[in-house]
N, C-alpha and C positions, 0 to 999 in steps of 0.2 A: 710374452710366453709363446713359444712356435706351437703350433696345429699337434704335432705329435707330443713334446710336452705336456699338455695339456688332455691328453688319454691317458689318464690316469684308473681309471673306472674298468673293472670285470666285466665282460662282455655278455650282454644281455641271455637267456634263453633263446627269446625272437631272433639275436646279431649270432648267435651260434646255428640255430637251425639254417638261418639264411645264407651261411656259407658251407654248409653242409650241401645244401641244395643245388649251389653253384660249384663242388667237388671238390671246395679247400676243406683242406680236412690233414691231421698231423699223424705220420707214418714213419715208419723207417725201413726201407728198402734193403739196406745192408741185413736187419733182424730177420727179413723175409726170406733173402739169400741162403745167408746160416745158417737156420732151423732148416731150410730145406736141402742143403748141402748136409747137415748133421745125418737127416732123416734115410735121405741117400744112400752116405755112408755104412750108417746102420742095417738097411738093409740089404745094399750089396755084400755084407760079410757074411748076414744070416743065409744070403740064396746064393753061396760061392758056387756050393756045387751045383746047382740048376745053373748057375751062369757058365760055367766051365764044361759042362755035359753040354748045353743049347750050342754055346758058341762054338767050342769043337765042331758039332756036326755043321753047325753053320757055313765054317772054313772049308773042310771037308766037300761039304755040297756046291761051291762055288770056285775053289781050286783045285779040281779033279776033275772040273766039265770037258768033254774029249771033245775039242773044238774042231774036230775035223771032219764030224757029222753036221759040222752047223755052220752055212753061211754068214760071214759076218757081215753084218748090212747097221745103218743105225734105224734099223728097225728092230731088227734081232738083238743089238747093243742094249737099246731103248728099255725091250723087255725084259733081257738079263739085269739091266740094271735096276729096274722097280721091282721084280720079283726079291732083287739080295737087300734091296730095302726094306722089303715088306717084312719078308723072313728077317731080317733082323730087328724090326721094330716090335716084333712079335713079343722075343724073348727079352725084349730090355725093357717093353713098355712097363712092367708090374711094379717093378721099382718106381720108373721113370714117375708113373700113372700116381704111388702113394706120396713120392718126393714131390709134387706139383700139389696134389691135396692137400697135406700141410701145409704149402708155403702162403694157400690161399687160405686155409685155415688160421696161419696165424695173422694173416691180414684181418680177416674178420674181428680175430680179437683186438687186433691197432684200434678200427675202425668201423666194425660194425657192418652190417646188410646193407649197402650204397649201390644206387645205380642212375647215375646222371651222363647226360650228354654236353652239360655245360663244358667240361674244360676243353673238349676239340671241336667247341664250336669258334671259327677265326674272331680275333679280338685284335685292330688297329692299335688299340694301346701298345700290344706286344713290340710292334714295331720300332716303339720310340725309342731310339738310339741314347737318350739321356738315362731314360731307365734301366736301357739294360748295362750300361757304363755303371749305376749307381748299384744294380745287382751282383756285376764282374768285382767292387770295391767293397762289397759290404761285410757284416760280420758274419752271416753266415758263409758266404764265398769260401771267407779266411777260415770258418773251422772245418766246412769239407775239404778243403785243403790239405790241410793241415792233418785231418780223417783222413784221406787218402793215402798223406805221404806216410802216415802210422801204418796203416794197413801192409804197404807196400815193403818196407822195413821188417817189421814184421815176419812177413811170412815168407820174404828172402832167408830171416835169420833162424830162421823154425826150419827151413827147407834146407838149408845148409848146415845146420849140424844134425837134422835126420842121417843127409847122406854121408856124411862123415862117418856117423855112426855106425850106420851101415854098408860102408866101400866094402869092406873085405867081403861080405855074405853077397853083394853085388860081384864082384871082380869072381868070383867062386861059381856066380848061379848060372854059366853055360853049361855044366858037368852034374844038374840034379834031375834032368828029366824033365820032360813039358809040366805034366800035370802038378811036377813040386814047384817049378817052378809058377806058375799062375798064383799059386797061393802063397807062394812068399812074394810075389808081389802085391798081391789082395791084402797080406796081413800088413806092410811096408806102405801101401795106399793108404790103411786104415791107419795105420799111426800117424802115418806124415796129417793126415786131414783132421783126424780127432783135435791135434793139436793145435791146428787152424784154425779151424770150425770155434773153438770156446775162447782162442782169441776174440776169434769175428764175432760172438753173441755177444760177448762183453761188449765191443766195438758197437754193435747193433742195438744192444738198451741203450750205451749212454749216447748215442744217434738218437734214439725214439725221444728219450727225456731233452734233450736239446732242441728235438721239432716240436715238444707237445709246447716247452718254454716259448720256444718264439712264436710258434701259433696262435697262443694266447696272448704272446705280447702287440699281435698282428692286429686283434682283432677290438684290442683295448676300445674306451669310446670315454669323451669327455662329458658332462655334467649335461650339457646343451643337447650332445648328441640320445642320450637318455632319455631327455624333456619329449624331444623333437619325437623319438621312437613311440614315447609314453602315448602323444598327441595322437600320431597317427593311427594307434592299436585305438585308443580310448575315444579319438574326433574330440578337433576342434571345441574346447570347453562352451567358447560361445555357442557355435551349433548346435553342442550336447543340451545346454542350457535352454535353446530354443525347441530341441524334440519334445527335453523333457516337459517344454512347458506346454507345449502340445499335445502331448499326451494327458497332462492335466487338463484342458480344455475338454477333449474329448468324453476323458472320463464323468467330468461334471456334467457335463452334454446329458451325458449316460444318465446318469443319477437325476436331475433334472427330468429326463423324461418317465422315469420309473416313479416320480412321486405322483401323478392325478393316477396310477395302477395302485395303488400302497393304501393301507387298513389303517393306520396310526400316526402321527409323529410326536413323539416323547423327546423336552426340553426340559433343559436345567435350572429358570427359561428361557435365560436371556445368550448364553455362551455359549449353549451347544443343543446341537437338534440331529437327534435321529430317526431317521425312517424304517416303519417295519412292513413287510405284507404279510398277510396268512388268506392265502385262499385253498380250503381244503381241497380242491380241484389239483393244483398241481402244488402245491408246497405239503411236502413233510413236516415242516414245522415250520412257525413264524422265522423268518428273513430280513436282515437288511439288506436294504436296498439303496439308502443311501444316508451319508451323516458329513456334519460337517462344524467348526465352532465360527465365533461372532462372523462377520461377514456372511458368510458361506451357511452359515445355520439360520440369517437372519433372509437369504435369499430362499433356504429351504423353508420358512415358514411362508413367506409370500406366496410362493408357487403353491403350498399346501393349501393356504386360504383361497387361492382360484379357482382349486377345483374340489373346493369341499371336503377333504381331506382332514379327522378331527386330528387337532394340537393339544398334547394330554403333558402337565407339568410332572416329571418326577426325577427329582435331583438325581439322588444314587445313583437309579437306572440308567437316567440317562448318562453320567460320568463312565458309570462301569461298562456298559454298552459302545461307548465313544473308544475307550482305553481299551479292551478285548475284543471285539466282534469286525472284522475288515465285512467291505462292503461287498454285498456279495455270497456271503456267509450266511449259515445255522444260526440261530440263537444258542448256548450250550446249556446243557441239561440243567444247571442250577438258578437258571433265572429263568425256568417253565412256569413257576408258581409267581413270580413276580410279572412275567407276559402276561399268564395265564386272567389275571383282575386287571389288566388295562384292558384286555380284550373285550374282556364280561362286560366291561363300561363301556366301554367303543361299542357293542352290540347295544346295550341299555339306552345307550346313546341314539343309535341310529333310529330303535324301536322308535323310538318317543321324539325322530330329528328335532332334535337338538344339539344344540354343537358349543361346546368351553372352548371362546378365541381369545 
């Protein structure tokens, strides 16, 4: 089975995030076009007459300059020229300014709040003449191809019976006057492109669904490659195995050292052994400090017997102490009364040192 056969598997979280990070990520550019060619549209119809009012005076103030007050130099050119820019990016920009908005609005929705440096950073793979022979033949090659040659069809055959339709109102619009004439071009722009434009969206969803498809087909990953990801978020099972058994060391350390400080130890007797302290100085209420069963309970009673520490049998307690109470912890309210006479003993006990080993 080949390496790609073999990605069969939905691409992790982590295998998503991390190509996110590096800028692949599934879009459609045509959809981006579109919507903002739509938005365009729509607005150059609603702001005909602010456009037809600006641009007039526009024309006006630029072809009516009495050039014979003015040395022409490309100096003078220079700044006739960026002044007829300016004043005219003036009045287009509003459009220009919300059709740019959108298109990056509907990016956001492709794709979300992104901002990486990975994809123009130089990458030698780029270069490899087999790969990009293998991207020149591939299937997506062939469907933006194939996209394009649609597009291009298309809106030949949209633009060509526009004008058909409208020859006579064209062959006629040198005899209706400037200002008619703008707007029956304005209204002739807006149909020719409406009709475009919902081409082009259509073209531009089933674009987006064809990129989100191979995207994902991009990013597939095999059983192995899952395991391998699992390992490295989770470490090495042996290592893990090794922290964790370290940190069990530690902790016994811990509890080890907290029993010659501890007021009690209550066994089952044999299977399990708990540690309590109460010193009314700094405990709110009796504490374990440490518990542990055979082994481990039988090591808590040796340390308890070296350093005088009394060993008090009580089955229950001590089960139900073992099974609820984590070391480190409160004793809980319903076993006060059952603390409460080991302790009276333990004190009894001390009174009269004496010790039940």
């Amino acid at each position: 089975m080949s390496d790609k056969d073999s990605k069969t598997e939905e691409a992790t979280p982590k295998r998503l995030s991390d190509a996110r990070k590096k800028g692949q990520i599934s879009k459609s550019s045509d959809l981006n076009a579109s919507v903002s060619l739509f938005v365009f549209t729509i607005l150059a119809s609603l702001l005909g007459q602010y456009l037809y009012i600006n641009g007039r005076r526009y024309m006006e103030n630029y072809f009516t300059i009495d050039m014979s007050n003015i040395e022409l130099t490309s100096a003078t050119a220079g700044t006739l020229l960026m002044e007829s820019i300016v004043q005219y990016g003036l009045f287009v920009f509003p459009v220009m300014a919300i059709a740019m908005l959108m298109g990056y609005l509907v990016n956001i929705v492709q794709t979300g709040f992104l901002f990486t440096t990975k994809p123009i950073i130089p990458d030698i793979k780029k270069l490899n003449p087999i790969e990009g022979f293998k991207n020149i033949v591939s299937a997506k090659a062939m469907f933006n191809l194939v996209k394009n040659l649609l597009k291009l069809i298309l809106v030949f055959y949209i633009a060509f019976n526009n004008l058909m339709d409208s020859a006579k109102q064209i062959m006629n619009s040198g005899n209706i006057g400037t200002e008619k004439l703008f707007f029956f071009l304005m209204d002739f722009v807006k149909e020719l492109t409406m009709d475009i434009v919902f081409i082009m969206i259509g073209l531009g969803i089933l674009d987006y669904v064809m990129q989100k498809r191979d995207y994902k087909k991009n990013l597939r990953m095999s059983m192995q490659e899952i395991k391998d990801e699992y390992k490295e978020m989770e470490g090495n099972p042996q290592v893990k195995s090794a922290r964790q058994q370290k940190q069990r060391e530690i902790a016994m350390g811990r509890m080890m050292a907290d029993i010659p400080s501890s007021t009690v130890v209550i066994t089952n007797p044999t299977h399990i052994a708990v540690v309590l302290r109460y010193d009314t100085e700094i405990d709110q209420a009796p504490i374990v400090t440490a518990k542990g069963a055979d082994l481990l309970a039988q090591r808590i009673k040796e340390v308890a017997k070296e350093h005088d520490v009394p060993i008090l049998e009580n089955k229950p307690l001590a089960r139900t102490m073992y099974k609820d109470v984590e070391v480190g912890d409160y004793i809980p309210m319903d076993l006060y009364k059952s603390i409460a006479e080991i302790l009276a003993l333990v004190y009894e006990m001390n009174k009269k040192k004496k010790y039940k080993i």
